[in-house]
N, C-alpha and C positions, 0 to 999 in steps of 0.2 A: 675114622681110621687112624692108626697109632703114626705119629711124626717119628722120623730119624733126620739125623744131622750126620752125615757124609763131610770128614775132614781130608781131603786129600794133597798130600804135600809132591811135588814134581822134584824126580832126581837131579841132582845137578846137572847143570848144562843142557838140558832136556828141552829148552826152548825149541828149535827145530822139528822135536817129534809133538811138541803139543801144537805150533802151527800148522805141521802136516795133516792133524788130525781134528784140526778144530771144526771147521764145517759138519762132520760126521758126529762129531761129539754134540753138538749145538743141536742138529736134527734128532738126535737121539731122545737130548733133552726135555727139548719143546715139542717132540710129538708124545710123548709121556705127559699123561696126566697126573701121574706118583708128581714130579717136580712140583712144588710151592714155590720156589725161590732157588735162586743161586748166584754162583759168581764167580770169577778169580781173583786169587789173593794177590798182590802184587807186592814185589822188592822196591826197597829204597830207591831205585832209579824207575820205577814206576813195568818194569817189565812182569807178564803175568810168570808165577811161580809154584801156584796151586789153584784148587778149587773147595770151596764151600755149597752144598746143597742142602738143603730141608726138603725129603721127599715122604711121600704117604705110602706105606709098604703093611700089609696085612700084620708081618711078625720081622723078626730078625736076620731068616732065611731069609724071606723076600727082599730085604733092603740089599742084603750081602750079593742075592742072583740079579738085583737092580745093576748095582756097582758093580760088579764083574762083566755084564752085557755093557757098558759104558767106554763105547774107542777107544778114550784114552786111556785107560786100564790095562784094553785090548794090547793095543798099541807100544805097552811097557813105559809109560811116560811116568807110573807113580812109583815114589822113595814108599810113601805109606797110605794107607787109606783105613781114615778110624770112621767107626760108625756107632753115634751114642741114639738111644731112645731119648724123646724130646717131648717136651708139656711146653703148649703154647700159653703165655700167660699174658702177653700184652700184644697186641697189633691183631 
């Protein structure tokens, strides 16, 4: 099944709505078998600021209906959310 990479950057100041919504987010994630891998990106002072995902989505629609069903999304926690096709080459 084709990889995408989910880049998502959180609005400024948006800490508060991504801790309100992280549990939700986190069950979302891990009960999805799409997810390979993820994370938050964190600032200079070490606070989360985005997220990074590698998920397994049939086509491009499916990654984009993935990311849009995803709380924090929901939520309005993202500045932007990019979504590239991915070839997995080492790991």
């Amino acid at each position: 099944m084709p990889l995408f990479v989910l880049i998502c950057r959180d609005k400024p100041g948006a800490l508060a709505v991504r801790q309100a919504n992280r549990e939700a987010h986190l069950t979302y994630a891990q009960g999805s078998c799409a997810v390979v891998l993820g994370g938050p990106f964190l600032d200079e002072g070490g606070a989360m600021c985005g997220s990074m995902l590698v998920i397994e989505a049939e086509d491009r629609a499916a990654a984009e209906s993935w990311a849009a069903g995803d709380p924090y999304n929901k939520a309005g926690l993202f500045e932007s959310v990019r979504i590239d096709a991915w070839k997995r080459v080492i790991g």
